[in-house]
C-alpha positions in Angstrom: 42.0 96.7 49.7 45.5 96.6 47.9 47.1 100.1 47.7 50.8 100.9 45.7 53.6 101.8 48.3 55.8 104.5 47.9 58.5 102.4 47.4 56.6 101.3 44.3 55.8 104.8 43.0 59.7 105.5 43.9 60.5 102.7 42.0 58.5 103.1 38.8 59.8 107.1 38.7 63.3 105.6 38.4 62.3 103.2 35.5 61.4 105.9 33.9 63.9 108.6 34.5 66.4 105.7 33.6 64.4 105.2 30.4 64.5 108.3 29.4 68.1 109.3 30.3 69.1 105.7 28.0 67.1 107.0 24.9 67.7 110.4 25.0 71.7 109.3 25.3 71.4 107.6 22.2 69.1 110.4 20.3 71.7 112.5 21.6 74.6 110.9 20.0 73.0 109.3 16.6 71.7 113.0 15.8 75.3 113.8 15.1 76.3 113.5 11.4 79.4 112.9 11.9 78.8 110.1 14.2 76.3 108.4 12.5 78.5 108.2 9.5 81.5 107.3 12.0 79.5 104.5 13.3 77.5 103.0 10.2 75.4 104.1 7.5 72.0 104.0 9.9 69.4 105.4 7.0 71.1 102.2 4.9 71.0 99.6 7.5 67.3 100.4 8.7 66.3 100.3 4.5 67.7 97.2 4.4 66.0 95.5 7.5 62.8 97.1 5.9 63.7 95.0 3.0 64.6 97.8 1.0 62.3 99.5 -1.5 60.2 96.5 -3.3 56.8 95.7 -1.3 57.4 92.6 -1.6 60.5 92.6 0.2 59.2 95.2 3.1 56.1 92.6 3.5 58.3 89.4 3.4 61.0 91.3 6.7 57.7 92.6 8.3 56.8 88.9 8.7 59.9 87.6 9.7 60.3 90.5 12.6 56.4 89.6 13.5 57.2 85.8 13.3 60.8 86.2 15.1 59.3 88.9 17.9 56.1 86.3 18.5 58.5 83.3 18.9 61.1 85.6 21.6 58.5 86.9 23.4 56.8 83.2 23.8 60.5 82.3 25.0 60.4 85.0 27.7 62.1 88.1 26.0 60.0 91.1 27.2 57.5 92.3 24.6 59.1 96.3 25.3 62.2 95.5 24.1 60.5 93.9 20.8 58.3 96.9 20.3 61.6 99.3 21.0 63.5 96.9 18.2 60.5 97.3 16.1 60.8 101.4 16.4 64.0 101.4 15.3 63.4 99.3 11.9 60.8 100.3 10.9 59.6 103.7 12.9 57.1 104.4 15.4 53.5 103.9 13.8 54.3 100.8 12.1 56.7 99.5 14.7 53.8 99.7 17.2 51.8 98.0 14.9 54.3 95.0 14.0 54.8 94.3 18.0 51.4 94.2 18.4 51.2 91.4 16.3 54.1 90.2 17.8 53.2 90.6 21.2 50.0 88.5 20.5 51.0 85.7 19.0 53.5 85.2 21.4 50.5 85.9 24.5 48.8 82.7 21.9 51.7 80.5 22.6 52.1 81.1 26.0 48.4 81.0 26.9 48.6 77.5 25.1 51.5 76.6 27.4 49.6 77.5 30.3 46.4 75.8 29.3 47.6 72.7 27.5 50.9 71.5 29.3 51.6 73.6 32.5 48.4 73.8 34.2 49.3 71.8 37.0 52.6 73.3 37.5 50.9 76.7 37.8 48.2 75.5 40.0 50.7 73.9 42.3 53.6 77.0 42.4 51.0 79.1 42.9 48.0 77.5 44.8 45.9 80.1 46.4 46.9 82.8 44.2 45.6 80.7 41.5 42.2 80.4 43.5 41.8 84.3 44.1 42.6 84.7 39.8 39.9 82.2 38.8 37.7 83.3 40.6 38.2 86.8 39.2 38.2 85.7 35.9 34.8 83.9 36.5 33.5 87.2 37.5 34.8 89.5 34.1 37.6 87.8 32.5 38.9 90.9 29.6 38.1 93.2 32.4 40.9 91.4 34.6 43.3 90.2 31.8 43.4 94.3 30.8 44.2 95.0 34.5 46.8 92.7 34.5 48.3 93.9 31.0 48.0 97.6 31.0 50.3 98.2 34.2 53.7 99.1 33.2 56.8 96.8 33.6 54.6 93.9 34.8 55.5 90.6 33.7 53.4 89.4 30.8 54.8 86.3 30.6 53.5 85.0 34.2 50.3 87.0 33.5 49.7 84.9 30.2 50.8 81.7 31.5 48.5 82.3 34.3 45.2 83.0 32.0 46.2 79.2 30.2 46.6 77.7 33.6 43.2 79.5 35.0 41.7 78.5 31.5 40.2 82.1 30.9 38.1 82.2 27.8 40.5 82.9 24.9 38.6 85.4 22.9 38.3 88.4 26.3 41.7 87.0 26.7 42.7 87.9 23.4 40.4 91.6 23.6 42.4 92.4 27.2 45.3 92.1 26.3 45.1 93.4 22.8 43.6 96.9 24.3 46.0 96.6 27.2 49.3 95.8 24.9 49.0 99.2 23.2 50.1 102.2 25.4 53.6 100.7 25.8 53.7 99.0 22.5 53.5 103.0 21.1 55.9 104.1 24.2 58.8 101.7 23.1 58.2 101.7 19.4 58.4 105.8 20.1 61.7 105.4 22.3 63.1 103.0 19.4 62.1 105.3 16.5 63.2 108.5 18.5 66.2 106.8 19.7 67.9 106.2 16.2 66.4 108.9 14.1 67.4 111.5 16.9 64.1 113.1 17.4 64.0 114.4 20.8 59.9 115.0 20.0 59.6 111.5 20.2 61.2 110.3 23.3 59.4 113.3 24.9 55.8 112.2 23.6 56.9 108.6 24.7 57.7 109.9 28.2 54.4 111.7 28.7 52.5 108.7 27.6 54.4 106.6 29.7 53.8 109.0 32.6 49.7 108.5 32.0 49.9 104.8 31.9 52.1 104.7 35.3 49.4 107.3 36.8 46.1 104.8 35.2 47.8 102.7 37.8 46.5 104.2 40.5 42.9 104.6 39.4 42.9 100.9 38.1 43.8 100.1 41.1 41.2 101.6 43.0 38.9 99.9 40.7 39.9 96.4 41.4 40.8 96.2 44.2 
């Protein structure tokens, strides 16, 4: 049975400490009026990112950042930082929404890597490990694809190269890591909208959310291992 380390626990506590000291920097600072307009017209530059006030614009830059995000995080950019750019455009409930989307199309592209063109790669880099995942995934695929998503600061591009390669059933693929993309997808999207609008509320609610997730690690674990 696999148990986390304190060095692990020690670990994860500074990600977030160091999280939480960046954000609440930059709350800190942008909630200054005087800085803000120092710096740049904020309110201005996020309208226009949102495309301003027409629907049709605001649907046409929601695409583009879904489209954009998908294509990063299929070249390797880590899906927090996406959903943390997506708080700060467009605000915390529909920036978690937008990197979801983003977020799963590019888990699609990578899982299509995996599957279609680096199979054998994977299966030779990582021989056994391969084994012990397959045979998981044979057993309760979304149940292990969620394991694998919902732990903080893993790395989902391995993880979704690794369902291709292991050739895990797309739709509890798509269902694991849907359910398992959404606790940080809301933390970042929170620290991104909290960050630039200076609300302090919302890097704290981020923080205790982020808290949970890192303590769901040890009870997953327990579970499946």
């Amino acid at each position: 049975m696999s148990f986390i380390s304190n060095k692990e626990i020690i670990a994860d506590i500074s990600r977030v400490f160091l999280l939480v000291a960046f954000f609440s920097a930059i709350a800190l600072v942008l909630k200054r009026h005087d800085v803000r307009k120092l710096l740049f017209d904020m309110d201005m530059l996020r309208s226009t990112l949102q495309g301003g006030d027409e629907s049709s614009r605001r649907m046409y830059s929601a695409l583009i950042f879904i489209l954009l995000g998908g294509g990063l995080i299929a070249a390797g950019v880590p899906r927090l930082w996406a959903s943390a750019a997506a708080g700060v455009i467009y605000g915390a409930f529909m920036g978690t929404m937008l990197s979801l989307v983003a977020s799963l199309i590019g888990a699609s592209i990578l899982y299509a890597a995996g599957r279609f063109m680096l199979a054998a790669v994977v299966e030779r880099r990582i021989g056994d490990t391969l084994k012990v995942w397959k045979s998981r995934f044979r057993e309760n695929a979304f149940w292990w694809v969620l394991y694998g998503r919902f732990f903080p600061f893993s790395n989902s591009t391995a993880m979704s190269l690794l369902c291709g390669g292991c050739r895990v059933p797309f739709i509890p693929y798509m269902t694991g890591s849907l359910i398992g993309f959404v606790p940080l997808a809301i933390v970042f999207a929170a620290y991104g909208s909290g960050g630039v609008k200076g609300n302090l509320w919302q890097i704290g609610f981020a923080t205790v959310l982020l808290i949970l997730s890192l303590f769901s690690r040890r009870l997953m674990n327990k579970w499946f291992t």
